[in-house]
C-alpha positions as CSV (number, residue, x, y, z in Angstrom):
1,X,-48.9,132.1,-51.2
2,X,-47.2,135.3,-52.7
3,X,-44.7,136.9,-54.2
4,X,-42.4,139.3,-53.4
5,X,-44.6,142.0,-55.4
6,X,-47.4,142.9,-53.2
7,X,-49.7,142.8,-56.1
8,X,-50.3,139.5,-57.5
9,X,-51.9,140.6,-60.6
10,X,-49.0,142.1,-62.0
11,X,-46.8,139.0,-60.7
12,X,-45.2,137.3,-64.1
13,X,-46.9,134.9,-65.0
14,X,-44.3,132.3,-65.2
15,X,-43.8,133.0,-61.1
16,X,-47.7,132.6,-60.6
17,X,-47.6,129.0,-62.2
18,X,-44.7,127.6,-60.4
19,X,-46.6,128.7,-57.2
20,X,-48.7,125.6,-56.5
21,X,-45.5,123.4,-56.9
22,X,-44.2,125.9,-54.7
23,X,-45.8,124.6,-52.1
24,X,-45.0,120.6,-52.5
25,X,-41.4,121.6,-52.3
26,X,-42.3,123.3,-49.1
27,X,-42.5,119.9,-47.4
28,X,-40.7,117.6,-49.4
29,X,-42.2,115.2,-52.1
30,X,-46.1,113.6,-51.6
31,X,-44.8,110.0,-51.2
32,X,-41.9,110.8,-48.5
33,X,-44.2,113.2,-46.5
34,X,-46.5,109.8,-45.9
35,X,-44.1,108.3,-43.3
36,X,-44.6,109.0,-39.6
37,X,-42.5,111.7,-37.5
38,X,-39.0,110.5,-37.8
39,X,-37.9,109.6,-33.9
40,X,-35.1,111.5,-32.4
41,X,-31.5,110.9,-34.5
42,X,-29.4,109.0,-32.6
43,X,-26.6,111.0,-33.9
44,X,-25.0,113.3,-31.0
45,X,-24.5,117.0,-31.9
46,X,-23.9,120.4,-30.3
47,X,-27.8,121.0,-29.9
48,X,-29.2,116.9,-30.5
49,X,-28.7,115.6,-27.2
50,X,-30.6,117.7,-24.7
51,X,-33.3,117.2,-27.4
52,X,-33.5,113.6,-27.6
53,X,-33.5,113.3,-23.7
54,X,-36.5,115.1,-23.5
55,X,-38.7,113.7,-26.9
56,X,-42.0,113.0,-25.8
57,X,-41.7,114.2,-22.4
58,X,-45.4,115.4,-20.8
59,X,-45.6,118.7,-18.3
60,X,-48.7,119.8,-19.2
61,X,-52.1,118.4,-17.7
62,X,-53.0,115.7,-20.2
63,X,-56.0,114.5,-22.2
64,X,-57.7,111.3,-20.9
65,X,-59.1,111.4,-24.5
66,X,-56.0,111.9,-26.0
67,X,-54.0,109.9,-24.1
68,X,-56.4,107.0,-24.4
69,X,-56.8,107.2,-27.8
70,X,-53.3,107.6,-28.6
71,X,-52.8,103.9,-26.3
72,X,-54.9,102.2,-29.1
73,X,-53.2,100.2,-31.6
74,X,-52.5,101.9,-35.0
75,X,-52.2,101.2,-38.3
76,X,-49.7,101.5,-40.3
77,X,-51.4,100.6,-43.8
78,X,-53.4,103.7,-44.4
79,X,-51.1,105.1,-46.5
80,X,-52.0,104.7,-50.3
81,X,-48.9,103.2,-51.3
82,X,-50.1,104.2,-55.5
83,X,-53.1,105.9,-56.2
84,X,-53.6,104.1,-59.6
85,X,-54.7,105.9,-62.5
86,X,-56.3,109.2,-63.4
87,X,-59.8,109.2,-62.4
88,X,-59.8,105.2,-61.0
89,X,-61.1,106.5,-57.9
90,X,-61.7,110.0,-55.8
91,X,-64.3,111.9,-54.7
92,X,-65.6,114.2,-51.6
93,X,-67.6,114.4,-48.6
94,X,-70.6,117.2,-48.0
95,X,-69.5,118.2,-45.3
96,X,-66.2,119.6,-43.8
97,X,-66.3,119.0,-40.5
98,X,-69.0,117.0,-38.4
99,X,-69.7,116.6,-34.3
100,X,-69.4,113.2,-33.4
101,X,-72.0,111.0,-34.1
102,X,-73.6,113.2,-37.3
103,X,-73.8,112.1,-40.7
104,X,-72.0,112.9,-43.4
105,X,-72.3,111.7,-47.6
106,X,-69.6,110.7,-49.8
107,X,-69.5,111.3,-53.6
108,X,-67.9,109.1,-55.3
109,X,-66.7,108.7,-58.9
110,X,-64.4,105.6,-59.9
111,X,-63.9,103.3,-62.8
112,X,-64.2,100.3,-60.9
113,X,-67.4,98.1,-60.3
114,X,-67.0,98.0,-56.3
115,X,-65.0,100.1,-54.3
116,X,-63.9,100.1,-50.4
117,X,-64.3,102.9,-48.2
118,X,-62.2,103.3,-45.0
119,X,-61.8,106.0,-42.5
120,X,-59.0,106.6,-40.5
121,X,-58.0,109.0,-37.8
122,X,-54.7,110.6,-37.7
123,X,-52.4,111.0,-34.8
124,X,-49.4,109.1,-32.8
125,X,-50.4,105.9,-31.9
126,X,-46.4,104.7,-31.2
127,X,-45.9,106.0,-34.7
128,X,-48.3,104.3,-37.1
129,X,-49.8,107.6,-37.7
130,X,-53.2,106.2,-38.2
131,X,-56.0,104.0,-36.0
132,X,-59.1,102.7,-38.5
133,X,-62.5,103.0,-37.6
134,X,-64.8,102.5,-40.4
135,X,-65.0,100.4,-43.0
136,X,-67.2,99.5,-45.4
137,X,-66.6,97.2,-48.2
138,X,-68.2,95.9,-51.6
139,X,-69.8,99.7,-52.3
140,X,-71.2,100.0,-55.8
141,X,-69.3,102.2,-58.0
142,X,-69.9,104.3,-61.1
143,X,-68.0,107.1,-63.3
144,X,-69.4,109.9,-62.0
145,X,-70.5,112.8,-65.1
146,X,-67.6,115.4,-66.1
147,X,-67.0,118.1,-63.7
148,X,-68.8,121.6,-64.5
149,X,-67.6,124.8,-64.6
150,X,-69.6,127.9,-63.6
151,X,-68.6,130.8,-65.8
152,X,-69.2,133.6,-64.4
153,X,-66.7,132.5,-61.1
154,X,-64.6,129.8,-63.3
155,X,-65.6,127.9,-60.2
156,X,-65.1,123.5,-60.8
157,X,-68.2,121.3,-59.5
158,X,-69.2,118.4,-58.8
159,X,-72.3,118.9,-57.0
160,X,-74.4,117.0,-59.6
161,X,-72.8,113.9,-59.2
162,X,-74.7,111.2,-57.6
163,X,-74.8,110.9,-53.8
164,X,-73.1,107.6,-52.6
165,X,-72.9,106.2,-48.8
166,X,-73.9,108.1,-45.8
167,X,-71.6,107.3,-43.1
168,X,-72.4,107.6,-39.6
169,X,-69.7,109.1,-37.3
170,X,-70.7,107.5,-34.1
171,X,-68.0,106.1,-31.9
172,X,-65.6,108.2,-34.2
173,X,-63.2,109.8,-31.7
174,X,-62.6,114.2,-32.5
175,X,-59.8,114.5,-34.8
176,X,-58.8,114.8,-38.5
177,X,-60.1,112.1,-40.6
178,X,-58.8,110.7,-44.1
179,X,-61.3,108.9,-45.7
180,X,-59.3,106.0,-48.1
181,X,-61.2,105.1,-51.0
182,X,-59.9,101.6,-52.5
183,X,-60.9,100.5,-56.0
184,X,-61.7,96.8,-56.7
185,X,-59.3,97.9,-59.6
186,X,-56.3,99.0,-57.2
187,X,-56.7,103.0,-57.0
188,X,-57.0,104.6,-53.9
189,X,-57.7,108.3,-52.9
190,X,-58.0,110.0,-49.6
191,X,-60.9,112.3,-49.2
192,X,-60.2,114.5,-45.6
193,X,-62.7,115.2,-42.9
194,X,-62.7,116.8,-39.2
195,X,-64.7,115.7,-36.4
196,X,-64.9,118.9,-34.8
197,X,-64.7,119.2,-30.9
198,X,-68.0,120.2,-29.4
199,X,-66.5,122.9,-27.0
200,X,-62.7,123.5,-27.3
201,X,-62.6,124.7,-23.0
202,X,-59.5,124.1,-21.6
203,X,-57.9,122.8,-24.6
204,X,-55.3,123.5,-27.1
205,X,-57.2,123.4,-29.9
206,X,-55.8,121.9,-33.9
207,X,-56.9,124.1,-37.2
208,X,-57.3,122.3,-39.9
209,X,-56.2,124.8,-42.8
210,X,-59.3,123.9,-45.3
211,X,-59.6,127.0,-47.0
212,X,-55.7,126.9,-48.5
213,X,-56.2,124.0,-49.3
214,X,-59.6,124.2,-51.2
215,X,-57.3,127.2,-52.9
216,X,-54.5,125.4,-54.1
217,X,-57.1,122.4,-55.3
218,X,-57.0,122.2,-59.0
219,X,-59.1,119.4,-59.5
220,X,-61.4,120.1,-62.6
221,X,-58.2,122.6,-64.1
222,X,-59.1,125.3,-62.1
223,X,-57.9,126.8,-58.4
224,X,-57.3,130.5,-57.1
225,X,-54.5,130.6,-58.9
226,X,-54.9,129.3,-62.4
227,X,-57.0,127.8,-65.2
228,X,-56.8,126.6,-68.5
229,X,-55.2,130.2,-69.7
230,X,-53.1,130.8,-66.5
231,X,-53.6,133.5,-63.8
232,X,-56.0,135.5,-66.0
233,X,-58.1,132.4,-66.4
234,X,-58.3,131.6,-62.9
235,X,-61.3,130.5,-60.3
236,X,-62.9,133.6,-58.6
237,X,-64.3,131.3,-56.1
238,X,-63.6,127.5,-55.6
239,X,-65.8,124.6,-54.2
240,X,-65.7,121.9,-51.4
241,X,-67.9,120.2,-53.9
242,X,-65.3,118.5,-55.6
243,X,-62.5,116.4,-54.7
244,X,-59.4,117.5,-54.2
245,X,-56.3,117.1,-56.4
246,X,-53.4,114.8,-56.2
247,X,-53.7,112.1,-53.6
248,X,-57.0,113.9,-52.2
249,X,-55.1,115.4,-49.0
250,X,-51.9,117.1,-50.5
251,X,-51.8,119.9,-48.6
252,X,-52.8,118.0,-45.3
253,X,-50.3,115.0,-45.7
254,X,-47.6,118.3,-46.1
255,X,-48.3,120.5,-43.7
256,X,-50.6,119.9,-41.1
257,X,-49.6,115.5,-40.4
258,X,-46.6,115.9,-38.6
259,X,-47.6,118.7,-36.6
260,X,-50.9,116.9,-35.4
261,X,-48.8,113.3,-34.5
262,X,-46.3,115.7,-32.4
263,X,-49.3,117.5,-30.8
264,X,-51.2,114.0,-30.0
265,X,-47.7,112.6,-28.7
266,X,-47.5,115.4,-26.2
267,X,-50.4,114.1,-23.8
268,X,-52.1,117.6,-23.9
269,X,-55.4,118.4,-23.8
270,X,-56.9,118.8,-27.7
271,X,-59.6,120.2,-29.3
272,X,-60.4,119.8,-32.9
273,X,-61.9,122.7,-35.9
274,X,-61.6,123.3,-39.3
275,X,-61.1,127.4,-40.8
276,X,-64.9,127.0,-41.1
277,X,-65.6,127.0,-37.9
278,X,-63.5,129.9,-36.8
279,X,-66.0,131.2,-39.3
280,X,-68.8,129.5,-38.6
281,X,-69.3,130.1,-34.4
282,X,-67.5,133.2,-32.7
283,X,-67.4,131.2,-29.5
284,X,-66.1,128.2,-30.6
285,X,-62.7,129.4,-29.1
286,X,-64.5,130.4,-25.5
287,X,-62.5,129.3,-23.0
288,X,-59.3,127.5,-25.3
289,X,-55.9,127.4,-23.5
290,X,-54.2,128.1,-27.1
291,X,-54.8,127.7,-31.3
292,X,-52.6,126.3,-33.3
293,X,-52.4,127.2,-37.0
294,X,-50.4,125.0,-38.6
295,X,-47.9,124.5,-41.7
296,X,-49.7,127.2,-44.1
297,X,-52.7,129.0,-43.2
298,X,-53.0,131.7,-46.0
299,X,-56.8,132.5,-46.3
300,X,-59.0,134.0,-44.0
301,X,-62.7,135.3,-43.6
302,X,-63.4,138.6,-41.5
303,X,-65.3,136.2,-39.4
304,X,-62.3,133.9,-38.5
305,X,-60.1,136.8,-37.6
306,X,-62.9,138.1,-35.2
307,X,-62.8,134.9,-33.8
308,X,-59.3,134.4,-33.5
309,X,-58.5,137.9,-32.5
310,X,-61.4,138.2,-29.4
311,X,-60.0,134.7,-28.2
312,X,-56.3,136.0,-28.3
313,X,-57.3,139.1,-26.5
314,X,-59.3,136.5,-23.9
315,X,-56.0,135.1,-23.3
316,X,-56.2,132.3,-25.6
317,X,-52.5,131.9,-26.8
318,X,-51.9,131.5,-30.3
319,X,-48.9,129.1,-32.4
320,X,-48.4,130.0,-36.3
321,X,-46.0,127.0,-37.2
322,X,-46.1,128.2,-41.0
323,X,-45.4,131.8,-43.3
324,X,-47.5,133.4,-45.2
325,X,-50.7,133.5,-42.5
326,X,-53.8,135.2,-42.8
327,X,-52.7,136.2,-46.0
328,X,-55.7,136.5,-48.5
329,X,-59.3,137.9,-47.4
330,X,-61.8,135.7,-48.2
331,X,-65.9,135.5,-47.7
332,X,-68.1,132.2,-47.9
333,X,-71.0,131.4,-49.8
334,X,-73.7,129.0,-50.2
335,X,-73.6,126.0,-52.6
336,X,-76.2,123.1,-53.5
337,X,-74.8,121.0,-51.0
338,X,-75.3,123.3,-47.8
339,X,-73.5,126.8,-46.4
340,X,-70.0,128.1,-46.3
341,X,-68.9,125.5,-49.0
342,X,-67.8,128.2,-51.5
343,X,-64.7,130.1,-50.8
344,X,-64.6,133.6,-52.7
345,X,-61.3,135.0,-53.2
346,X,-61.1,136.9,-56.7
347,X,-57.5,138.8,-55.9
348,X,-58.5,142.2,-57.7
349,X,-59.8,144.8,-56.3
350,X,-61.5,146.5,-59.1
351,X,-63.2,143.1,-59.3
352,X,-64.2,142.8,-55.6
353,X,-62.3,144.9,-53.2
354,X,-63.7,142.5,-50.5
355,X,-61.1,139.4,-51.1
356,X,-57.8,141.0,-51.5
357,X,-54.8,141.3,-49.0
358,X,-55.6,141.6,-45.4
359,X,-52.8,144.7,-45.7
360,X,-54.9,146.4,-48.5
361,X,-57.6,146.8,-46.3
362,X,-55.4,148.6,-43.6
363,X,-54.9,145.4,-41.5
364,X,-51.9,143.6,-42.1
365,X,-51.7,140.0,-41.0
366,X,-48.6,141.1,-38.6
367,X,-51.2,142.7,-36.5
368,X,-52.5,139.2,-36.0
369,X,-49.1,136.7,-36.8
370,X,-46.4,139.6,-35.6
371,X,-44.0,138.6,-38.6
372,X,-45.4,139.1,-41.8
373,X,-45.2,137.5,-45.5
374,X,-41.7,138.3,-47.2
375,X,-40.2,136.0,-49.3
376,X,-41.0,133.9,-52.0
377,X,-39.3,131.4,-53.5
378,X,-36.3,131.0,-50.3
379,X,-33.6,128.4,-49.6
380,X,-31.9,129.4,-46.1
381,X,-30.4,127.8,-43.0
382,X,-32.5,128.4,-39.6
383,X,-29.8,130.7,-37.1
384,X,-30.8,130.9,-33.7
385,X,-31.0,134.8,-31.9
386,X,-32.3,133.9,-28.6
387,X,-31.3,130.8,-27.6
388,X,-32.2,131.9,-23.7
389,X,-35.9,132.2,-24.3
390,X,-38.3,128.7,-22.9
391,X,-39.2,128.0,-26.1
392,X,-35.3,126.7,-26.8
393,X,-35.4,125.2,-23.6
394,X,-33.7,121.6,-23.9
395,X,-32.5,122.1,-27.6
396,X,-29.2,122.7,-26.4
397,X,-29.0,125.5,-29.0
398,X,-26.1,129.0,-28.9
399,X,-26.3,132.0,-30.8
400,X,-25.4,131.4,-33.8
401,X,-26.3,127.8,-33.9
402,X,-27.6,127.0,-37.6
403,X,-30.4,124.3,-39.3
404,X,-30.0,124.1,-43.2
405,X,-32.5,123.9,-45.3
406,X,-35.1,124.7,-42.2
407,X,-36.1,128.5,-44.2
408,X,-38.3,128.4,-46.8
409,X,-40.0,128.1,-49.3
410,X,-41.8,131.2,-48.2
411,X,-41.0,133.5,-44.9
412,X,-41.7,136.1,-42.7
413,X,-40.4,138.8,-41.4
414,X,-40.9,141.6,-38.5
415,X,-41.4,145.1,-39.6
416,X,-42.7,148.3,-37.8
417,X,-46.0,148.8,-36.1
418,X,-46.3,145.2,-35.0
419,X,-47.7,144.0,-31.4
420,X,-45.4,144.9,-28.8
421,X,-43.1,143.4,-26.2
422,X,-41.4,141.2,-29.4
423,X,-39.1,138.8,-29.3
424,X,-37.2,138.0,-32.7
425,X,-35.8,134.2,-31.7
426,X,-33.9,133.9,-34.7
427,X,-32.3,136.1,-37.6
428,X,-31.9,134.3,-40.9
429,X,-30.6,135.7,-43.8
430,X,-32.5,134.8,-46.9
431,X,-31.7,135.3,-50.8
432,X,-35.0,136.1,-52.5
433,X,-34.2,135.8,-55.6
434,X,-31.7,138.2,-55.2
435,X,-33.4,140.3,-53.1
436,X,-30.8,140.1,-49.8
437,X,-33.6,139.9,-46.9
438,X,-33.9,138.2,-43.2
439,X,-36.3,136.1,-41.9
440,X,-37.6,135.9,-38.2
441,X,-39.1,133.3,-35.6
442,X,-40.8,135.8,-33.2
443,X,-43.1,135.4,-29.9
444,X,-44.9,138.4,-28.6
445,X,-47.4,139.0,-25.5
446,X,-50.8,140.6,-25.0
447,X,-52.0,142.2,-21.6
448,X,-54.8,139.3,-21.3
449,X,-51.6,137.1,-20.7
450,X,-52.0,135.4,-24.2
451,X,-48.8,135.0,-26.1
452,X,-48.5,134.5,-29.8
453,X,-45.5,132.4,-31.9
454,X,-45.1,132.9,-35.3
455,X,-42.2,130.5,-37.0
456,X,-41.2,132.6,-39.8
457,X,-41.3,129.8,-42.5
458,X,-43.4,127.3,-44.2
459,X,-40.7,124.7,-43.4
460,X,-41.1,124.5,-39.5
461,X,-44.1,121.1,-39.6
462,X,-42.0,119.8,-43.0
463,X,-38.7,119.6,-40.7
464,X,-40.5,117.7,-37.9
465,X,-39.7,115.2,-39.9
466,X,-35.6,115.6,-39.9
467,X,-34.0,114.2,-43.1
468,X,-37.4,113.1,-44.4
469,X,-38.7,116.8,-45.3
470,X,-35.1,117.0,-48.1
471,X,-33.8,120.4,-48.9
472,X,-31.2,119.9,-46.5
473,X,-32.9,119.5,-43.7
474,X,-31.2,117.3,-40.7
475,X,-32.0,115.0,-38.3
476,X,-30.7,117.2,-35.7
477,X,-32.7,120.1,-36.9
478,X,-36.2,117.8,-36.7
479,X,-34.9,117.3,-32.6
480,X,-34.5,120.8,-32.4
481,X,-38.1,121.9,-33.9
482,X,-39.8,118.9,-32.3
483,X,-38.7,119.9,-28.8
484,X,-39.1,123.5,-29.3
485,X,-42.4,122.8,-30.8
486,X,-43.7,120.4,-27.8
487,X,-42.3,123.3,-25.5
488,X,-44.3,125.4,-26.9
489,X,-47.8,123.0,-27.1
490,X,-47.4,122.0,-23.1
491,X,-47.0,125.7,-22.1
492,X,-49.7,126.9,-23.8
493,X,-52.0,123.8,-23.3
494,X,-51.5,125.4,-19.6
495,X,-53.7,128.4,-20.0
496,X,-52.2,132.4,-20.5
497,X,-48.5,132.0,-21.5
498,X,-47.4,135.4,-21.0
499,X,-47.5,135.0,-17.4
500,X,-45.1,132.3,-16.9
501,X,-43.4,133.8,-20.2
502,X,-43.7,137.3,-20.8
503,X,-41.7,138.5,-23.8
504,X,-38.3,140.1,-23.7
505,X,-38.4,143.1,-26.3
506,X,-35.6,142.5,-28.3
507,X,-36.3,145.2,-31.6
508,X,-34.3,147.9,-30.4
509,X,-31.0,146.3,-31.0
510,X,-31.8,144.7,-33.7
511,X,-33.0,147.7,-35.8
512,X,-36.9,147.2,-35.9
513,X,-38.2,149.0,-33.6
514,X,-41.0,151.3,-34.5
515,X,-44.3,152.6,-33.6
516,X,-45.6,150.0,-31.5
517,X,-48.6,148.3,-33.7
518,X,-50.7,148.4,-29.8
């Protein structure tokens, strides 16, 4: 996340601290974000009713996995309902992501004599949000030694901490995992995990954001944006050795839950990967019908870009459903606990001009996204431009028809030298702090038939759920996105969008039409 200066060490440092709360307000508070996808409002408006008509409605081929899984019965109870005190309970896994049927470790620190671990898988399931399936109770537990902080990085870990439990994953179904870990004393924390998809062919395939959100972590005082002494004092590099902040899965409870229970209601074929990965295999995308990056996707290593980039020029289609993607340029390292679990991102170049903006190193992210980062902090209404294109289909949207509260709290916009045919879908005028500026919903096309949407704002997953993401948002609006968003899932769960849907060109008359960016 960023400012409106494209140099965040010369941002104020008052702006650079409000940044992580930022990015709460993004999607509402912590507690509310915990219910499921609001269902369709039955309120009738000028753009509801075509939209609840068609909630839920397949067209794509669909998953026998998914759709099997999804048939199981949920539960409801894996929220925390109160996390307790400070430091009752939390802790981390040692590995991000696993194939089903690996192993992976918890570390666990807690104040309580036994603890309870569960794990639950995310997803529909009629709208519990959650299936459980793993437990094990009566663990031993123990306060773990103070977190430790490497100087030279101001990195925050936890690696030394005493290995608990290794879990075995067999039986667990792909998907994104929370990990609940109950006190005897009443605390509870979630620590996240993906069961990754051993090939992602002929699937629509779920990103788990895991590098913003190791960013954002301040567990231990420190993230990639402040320390103890504020920007200056910030991490250089942060850890997956360590828990994460808050409830343990802020940033995916936020951005990524509602987006990944609308994509499991859909029926379509799924495939599930962490940033890592992207990182971690160049083929791990061979042969996906589409990617979908979800509510904010801000850091990215050169090798995820390759990835994502060969795939989308293999016809893989790609869905941004945040702002402010492929942002930051990071690189991995090594830790104690195993490869790629230290993410380097020092955001100064006379430090390391490695990990600084993708568009300092002559590729901006709109090469990649189209739009591009804008605006932060915003407050708009959503206002449709092409109500005509299929992505609208069913919304029952006009020109002109408007979403409050849907733009923000950071956006994109389209500029010159961006992919070409582009199709701006909607034109909404933003207040940057009093900056007057617009920002755009955009789908563009690739000659290998792949088509790319970008959403224009960090609000698009928070307004899934209707009145429950605040800031204005509506119940009609959450239709509206929900439907445009299954649209857009089923069509590209097909295979090469563009040709069923090429793009309309649409930035001549709207005054951004430049040097085509291919």
């Amino acid at each position: 996340m960023f400012q409106a200066s494209r140099h965040p060490v010369r941002t104020p440092l008052a702006a650079l601290v409000a940044i992580p709360v930022a990015i709460m307000l993004a999607a509402g508070c912590s507690a509310a974000v915990e219910d499921p996808v609001a269902p369709p409002s039955p309120t009738p408006t000028d753009s509801s009713s075509a939209v609840r008509s068609a909630e839920g409605a397949g067209g794509a081929e669909e998953s026998g996995t998914t759709v099997t899984e999804n048939a199981r019965e949920g539960d409801p109870r894996w929220r925390l309902r109160g996390r307790g005190a400070e430091h009752e309970i939390e802790g981390f896994a040692d590995r991000v992501s696993v194939l089903p049927g690996e192993r992976f470790r918890l570390y666990v620190s807690t104040t309580a004599g036994r603890y309870t671990a569960r794990a639950f898988r995310m997803g529909w399931y009629g709208g519990a949000g959650a299936r459980q399936v793993w437990r094990e109770a009566g663990l031993p537990g123990r306060r773990q030694a103070p977190p430790r902080t490497i100087a030279a990085t101001g990195t925050v870990t936890a690696a030394h901490w005493r290995p608990g439990p290794e879990v075995d994953t067999s039986g667990w179904p792909e998907g994104s995992y929370l990990i609940r870990l109950d006190a005897a004393s009443g605390g509870r924390r979630f620590v996240p995990l993906t069961v990754r998809s051993a090939s992602t062919r002929g699937r629509l395939v779920v990103v788990n954001a895991v590098t913003t959100w190791q960013a954002y972590n301040g567990w231990g005082g420190r993230s990639l944006y402040r320390g103890p002494g504020g920007f200056g004092d910030r991490s250089r590099a942060v850890s997956f050795d360590r828990p994460y902040d808050a409830s343990g899965a802020r940033l995916f409870l936020d951005m990524e839950r509602a987006a990944i229970e609308l994509a499991e209601r859909q029926g379509v074929p799924l495939a599930y990967v962490t940033s890592l990965d992207l990182d971690r295999d160049p083929r791990v995308l061979d042969g996906a019908r589409g990617l979908v990056s979800l509510g904010h996707d801000e850091y990215w290593s050169a090798g995820m870009r390759r990835t994502v980039e060969a795939a989308r020029d293999h016809g893989t289609n790609l869905a941004f459903l945040g702002a402010n993607a492929v942002y930051w340029r990071v690189r991995f390292a090594a830790t104690p606990l195993g490869p790629r679990r230290l993410v380097v991102c020092h955001k100064d170049e006379a430090e390391d001009p490695g990990t600084v903006l993708w568009r300092a190193t002559g590729r901006p992210e709109s090469s990649l996204t189209g739009p591009m980062y804008d605006c932060f902090p915003s407050e708009s209404a959503y206002v449709v431009r092409r109500p005509g294109n299929w992505i609208f289909e069913g919304t029952g949207v006009r020109r002109g028809t408007t979403f409050p509260g849907m733009v923000g709290v950071e956006t994109d916009r389209v500029g010159a030298g961006v992919p070409r045919p582009m199709e701006v879908l909607s034109v909404s005028p933003v207040n940057c702090g009093g900056r007057a500026t617009v920002a755009h919903s955009a789908y563009y096309t690739v000659p290998s038939g792949a088509a790319v949407f970008s959403s224009g704002t960090m609000r698009w997953v928070c307004a899934m759920r209707g009145a429950r993401c605040g800031h204005g948002v509506t119940a009609e609006a959450g239709a509206f996105v929900r439907r445009a968003t299954g649209n857009i899932m089923r069509a590209f769960a097909e295979g090469p969008a563009a040709r069923r849907h090429p793009a309309r060109d649409n930035l001549g008359p709207l005054g951004l039409a430049g040097p085509p960016g291919r």
